[in-house]
C-alpha positions in Angstrom: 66.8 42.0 44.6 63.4 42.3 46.3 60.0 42.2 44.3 57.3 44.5 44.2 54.9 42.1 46.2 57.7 41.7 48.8 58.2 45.7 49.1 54.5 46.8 49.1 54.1 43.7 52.4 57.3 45.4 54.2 56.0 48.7 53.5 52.1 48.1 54.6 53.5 45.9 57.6 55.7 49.3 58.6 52.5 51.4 58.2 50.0 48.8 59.9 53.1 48.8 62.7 52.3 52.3 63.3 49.0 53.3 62.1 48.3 56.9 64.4 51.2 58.0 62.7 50.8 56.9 59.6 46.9 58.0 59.4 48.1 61.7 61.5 50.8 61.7 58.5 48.0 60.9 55.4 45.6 63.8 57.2 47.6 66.2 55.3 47.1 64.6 51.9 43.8 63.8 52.3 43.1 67.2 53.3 45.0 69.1 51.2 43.3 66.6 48.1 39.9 66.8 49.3 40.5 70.7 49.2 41.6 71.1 45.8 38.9 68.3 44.4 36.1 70.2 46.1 37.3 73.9 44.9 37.6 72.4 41.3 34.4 70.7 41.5 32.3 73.9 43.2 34.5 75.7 40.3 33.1 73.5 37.3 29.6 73.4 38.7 29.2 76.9 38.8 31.1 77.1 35.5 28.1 74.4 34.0 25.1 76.4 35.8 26.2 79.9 34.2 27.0 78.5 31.1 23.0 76.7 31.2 22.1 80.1 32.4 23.3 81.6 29.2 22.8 79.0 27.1 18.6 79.4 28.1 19.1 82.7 26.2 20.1 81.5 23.2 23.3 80.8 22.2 22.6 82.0 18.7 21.5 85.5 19.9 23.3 88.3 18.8 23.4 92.1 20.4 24.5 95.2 18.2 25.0 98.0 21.3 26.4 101.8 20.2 30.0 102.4 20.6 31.8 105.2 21.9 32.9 106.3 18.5 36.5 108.0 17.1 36.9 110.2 14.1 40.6 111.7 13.9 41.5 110.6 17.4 38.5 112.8 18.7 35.6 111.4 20.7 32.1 111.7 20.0 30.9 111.5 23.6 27.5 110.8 24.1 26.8 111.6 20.3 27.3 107.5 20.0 24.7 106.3 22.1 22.4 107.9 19.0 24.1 105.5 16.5 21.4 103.1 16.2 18.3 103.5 14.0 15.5 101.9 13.0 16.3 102.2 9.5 19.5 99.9 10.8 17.2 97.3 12.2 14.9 97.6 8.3 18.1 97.5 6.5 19.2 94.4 8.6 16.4 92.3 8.3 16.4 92.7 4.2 19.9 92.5 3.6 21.4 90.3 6.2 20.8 86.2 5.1 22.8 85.1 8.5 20.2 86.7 10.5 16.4 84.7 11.4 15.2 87.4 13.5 15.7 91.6 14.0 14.1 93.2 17.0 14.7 97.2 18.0 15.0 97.5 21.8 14.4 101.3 23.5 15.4 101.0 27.2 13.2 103.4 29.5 13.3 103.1 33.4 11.1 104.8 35.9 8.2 104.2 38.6 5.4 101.6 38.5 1.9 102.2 39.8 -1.2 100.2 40.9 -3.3 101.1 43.1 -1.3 102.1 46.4 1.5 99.2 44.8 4.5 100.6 43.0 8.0 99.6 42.1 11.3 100.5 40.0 11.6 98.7 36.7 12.9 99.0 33.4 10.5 99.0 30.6 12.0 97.3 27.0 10.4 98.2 24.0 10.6 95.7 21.2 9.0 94.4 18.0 7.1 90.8 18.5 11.0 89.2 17.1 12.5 90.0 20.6 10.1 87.2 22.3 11.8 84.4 19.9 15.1 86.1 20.1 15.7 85.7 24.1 13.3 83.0 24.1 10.6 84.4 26.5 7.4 82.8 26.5 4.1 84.1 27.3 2.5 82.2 30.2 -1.2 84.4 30.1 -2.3 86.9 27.7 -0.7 87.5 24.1 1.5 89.7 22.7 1.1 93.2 21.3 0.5 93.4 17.4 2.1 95.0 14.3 -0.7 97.5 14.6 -0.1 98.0 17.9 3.7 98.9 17.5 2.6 101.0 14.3 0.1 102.9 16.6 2.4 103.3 19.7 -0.6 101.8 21.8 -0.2 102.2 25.1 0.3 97.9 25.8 2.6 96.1 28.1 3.8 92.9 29.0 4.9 92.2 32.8 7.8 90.0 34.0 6.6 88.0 37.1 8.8 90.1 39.3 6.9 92.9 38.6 3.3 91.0 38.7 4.2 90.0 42.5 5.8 93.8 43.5 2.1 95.1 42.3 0.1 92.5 42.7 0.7 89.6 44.9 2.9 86.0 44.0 0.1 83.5 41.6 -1.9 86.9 40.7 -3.2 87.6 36.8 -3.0 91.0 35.8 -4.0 90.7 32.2 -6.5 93.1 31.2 -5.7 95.4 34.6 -4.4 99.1 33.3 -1.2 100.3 35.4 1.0 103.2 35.3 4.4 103.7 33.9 5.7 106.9 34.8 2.1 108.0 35.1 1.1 107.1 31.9 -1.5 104.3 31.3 -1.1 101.2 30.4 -3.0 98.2 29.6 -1.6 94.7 30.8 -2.0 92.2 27.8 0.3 89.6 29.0 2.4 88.0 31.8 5.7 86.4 30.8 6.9 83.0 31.7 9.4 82.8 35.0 13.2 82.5 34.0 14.9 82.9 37.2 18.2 84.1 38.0 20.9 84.9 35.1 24.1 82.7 35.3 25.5 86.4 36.3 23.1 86.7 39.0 20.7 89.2 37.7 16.5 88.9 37.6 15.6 88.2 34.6 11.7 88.8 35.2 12.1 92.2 36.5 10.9 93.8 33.6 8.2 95.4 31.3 7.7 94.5 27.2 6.3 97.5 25.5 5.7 98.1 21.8 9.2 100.0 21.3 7.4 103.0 19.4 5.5 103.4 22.5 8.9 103.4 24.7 10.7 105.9 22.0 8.2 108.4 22.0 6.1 108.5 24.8 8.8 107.2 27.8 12.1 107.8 26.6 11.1 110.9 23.9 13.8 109.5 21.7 14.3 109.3 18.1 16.7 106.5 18.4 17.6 103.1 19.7 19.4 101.9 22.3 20.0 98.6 20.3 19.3 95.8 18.4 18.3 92.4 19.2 18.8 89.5 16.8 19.4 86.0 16.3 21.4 83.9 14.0 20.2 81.2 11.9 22.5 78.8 13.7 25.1 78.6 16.2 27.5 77.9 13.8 26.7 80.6 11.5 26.7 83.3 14.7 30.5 84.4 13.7 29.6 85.3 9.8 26.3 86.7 11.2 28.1 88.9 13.0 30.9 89.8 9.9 27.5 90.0 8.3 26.2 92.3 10.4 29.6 94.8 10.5 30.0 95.1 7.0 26.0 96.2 6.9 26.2 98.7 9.5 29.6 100.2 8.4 28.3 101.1 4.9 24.6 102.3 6.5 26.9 104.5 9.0 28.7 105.7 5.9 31.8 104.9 7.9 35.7 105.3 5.9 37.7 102.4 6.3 39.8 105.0 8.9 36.9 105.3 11.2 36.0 103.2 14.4 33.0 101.2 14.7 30.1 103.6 16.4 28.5 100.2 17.2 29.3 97.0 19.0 28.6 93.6 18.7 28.6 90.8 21.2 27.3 86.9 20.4 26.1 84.9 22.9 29.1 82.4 22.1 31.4 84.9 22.6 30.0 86.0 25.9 29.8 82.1 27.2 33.8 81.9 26.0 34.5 84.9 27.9 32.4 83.7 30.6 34.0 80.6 30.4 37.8 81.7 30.5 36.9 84.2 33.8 35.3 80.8 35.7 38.5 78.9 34.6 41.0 81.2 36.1 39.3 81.4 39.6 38.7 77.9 39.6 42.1 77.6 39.2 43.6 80.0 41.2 41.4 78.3 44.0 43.1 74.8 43.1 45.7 76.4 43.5 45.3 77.8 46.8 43.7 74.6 47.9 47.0 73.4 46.5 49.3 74.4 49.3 47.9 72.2 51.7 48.9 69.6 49.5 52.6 70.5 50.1 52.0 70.9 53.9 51.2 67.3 53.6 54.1 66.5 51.7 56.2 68.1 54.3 54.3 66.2 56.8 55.1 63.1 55.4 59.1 64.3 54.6 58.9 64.6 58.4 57.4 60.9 59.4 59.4 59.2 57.1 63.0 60.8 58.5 61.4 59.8 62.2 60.6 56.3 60.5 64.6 55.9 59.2 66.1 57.0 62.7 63.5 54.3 65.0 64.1 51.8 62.2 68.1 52.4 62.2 69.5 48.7 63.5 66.9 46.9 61.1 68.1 49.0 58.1 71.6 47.7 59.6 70.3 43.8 59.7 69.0 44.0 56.4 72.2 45.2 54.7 74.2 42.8 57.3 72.2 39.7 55.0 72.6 40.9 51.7 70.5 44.1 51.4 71.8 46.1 48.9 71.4 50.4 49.1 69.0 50.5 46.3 66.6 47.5 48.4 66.4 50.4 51.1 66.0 52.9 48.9 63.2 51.2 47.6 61.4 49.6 50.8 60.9 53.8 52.4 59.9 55.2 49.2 57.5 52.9 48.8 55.9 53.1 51.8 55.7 57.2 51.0 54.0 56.3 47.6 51.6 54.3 49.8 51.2 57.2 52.0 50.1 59.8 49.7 48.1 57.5 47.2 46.1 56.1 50.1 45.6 59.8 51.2 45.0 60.9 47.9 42.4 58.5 47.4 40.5 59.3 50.7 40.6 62.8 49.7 38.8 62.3 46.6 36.2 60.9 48.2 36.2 63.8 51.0 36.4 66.3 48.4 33.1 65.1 46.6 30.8 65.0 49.5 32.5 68.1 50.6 31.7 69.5 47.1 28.2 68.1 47.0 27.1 69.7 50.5 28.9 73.0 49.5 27.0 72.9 46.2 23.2 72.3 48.1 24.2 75.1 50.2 24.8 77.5 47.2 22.2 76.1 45.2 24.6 74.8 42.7 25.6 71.8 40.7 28.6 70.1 41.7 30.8 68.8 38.5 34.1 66.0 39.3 35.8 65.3 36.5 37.8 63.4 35.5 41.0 65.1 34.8 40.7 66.8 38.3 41.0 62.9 39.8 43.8 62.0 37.7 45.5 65.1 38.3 44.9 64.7 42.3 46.6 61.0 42.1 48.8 61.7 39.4 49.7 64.8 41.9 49.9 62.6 45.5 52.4 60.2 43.3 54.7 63.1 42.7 54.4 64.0 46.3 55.1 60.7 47.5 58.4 60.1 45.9 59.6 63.9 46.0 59.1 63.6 49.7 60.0 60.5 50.5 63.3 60.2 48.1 65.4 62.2 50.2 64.7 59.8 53.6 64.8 56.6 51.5 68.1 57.9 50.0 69.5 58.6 53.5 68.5 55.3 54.8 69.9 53.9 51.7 73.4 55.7 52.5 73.5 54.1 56.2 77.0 52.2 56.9 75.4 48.5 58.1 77.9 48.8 61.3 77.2 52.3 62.4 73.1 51.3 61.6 73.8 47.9 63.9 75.5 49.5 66.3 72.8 52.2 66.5 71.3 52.6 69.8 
């Protein structure tokens, strides 16, 4: 019975014999590996940045939105979006302990005007919480006041975004008065940059006003559009949130029967969901990447049958001596194990610089991991002995006279 060391040095002599065809016959493995390994990678990268993305915004930060509400199966319509008070946002930061931080937020969008400069924004009107709570930072100026929210003064802060669209990329607007749907409005601040959002939206394409200024002169509401908070911890966002339910349900003076007229979303459960939606297309474009893997195991299905017809009268000498069927069997399928492990491991490495020049293309980190090289070998091994058993078995199956007699 032959040894491993004696198989693997007939099997790499065979390959060395004919390496074209044994490299044309890896090219399939290695490209069908170095496929899948960069998908996954350009997958988990993008998975990584968006989660950062998120994760910038606090993953303790909690949203209370209106809900389209139900009472005996009928709809309210648009009588939900009024839902929200600011008697909820009072009650919430006296009763609720799970709860740092309450901020109102009026939404109001419209034109933006200085000098012969204007551009389409939304304007958010908050209390001085809603700063800590998304974790925006001032980088010149200040912040409007209590008094200044109590007195609905006419104040804003300006999102770089909108500091460029008026005035020019580096400039300081601070004390400069602009217009918001042609009311006036002094500039007491410029926000901090914060880029892109992991779902691809600007996040400094915006105004802060003092959200009694948005209600009642922008948006002539006496409502809000919804309520900004922030857990005391991440791991306490999930009873904040309970917390929060049970609050607003007795406020709303809602039966047990009746549908929430509000929603609720964490941050950790929009970075799960998130999460889950990156997962499946990086999968389903393993997956796809995947098929070229089993191109390459047909490729090398192919080669190895060619291999066992040239190599015919020395399968025949070898059984002549003492060769016994399972000696055959072993010698081809090794040398298919070679095949696709050698292939698998060039496609790794393919696959990562593949991944990495994809990634500085698209501005976005590339992640290997671990599992995803496992899986690849673990993957090419399968490959290499469901493809190459059949072949091997054939070869194994060969009478010794027909094989010598083999022309």
């Amino acid at each position: 019975m032959m040894n491993i060391r004696n198989l693997l040095k007939i099997a790499i002599r065979a390959l060395v014999r004919n390496k074209l065809r044994a490299i044309l016959t890896m090219l399939g493995i290695i490209i069908g590996v170095a496929s899948v390994i960069a998908m996954l990678a350009i997958g988990e990268g993008s998975k990584k940045n968006i989660q950062d993305q998120m994760s910038s915004m606090g993953t303790n930060l909690i949203m209370i939105m209106p809900n389209m509400q139900m009472r005996g199966g009928v709809s309210l319509g648009a009588s939900s979006s009024m839902a929200l008070k600011m008697s909820d946002v009072e009650t919430l930061r006296n009763e609720a302990v799970y709860l740092s931080e309450v901020s109102p937020q009026v939404s109001a969008s419209g034109q933006v005007i200085y000098g012969n400069q204007n551009t389409q924004t939304t304007v958010h009107g908050v209390s001085g919480e809603y700063l800590d709570i998304r974790k925006l930072e001032i980088g010149s100026g200040r912040i409007f006041t209590s008094s200044e929210v109590r007195g609905m003064s006419k104040v804003c802060i300006l999102g770089t975004t909108v500091v460029e669209n008026l005035f020019g990329e580096g400039a300081d607007p601070v004390g400069v008065t602009i217009r918001i749907k042609n009311l006036p409005f002094e500039v007491i601040g410029v926000l901090e940059d914060k880029g892109e959002s992991g779902m691809g939206q600007d996040q400094d394409d915006l105004i802060l006003a003092p959200w009694t200024t948005v209600q009642r002169r922008l948006a002539a509401i006496d409502y809000i559009n919804g309520i900004y908070a922030s857990a005391v911890s991440e791991e306490k966002s999930t009873a904040a949130a309970d917390e929060v339910t049970e609050i607003l349900r007795r406020t709303h003076k809602l039966k047990e029967s009746d549908e929430d007229d509000f929603r609720i979303m964490s941050q950790s459960e929009l970075l799960e969901t998130v999460s889950s939606i990156t997962d499946i297309m990086t999968y389903l474009l393993g997956a796809i990447a995947g098929i070229s893997l089993l191109v390459g195991g047909i490729g090398i299905m192919n080669i190895m049958f060619v291999s066992v017809t040239e190599r015919t009268r020395e399968i025949g000498l070898r059984m002549s001596i003492g060769g016994r069927s399972r000696d055959i069997l072993r010698q081809f399928l090794v040398e298919s194990i070679i095949m696709s492990i050698l292939g698998g491991a060039l496609g790794v490495v393919f696959g990562y610089l593949i991944g990495t020049v994809a990634g500085t293309l698209m501005n976005s980190p590339v992640v290997v991991t671990t599992q995803s090289v496992v899986l690849a070998f673990a993957v090419c091994f399968v490959i290499g002995v469901f493809f190459g058993w059949y072949p091997a078995l054939k070869a194994a199956n060969l009478n010794p006279i027909d094989a010598l007699r083999y022309e």
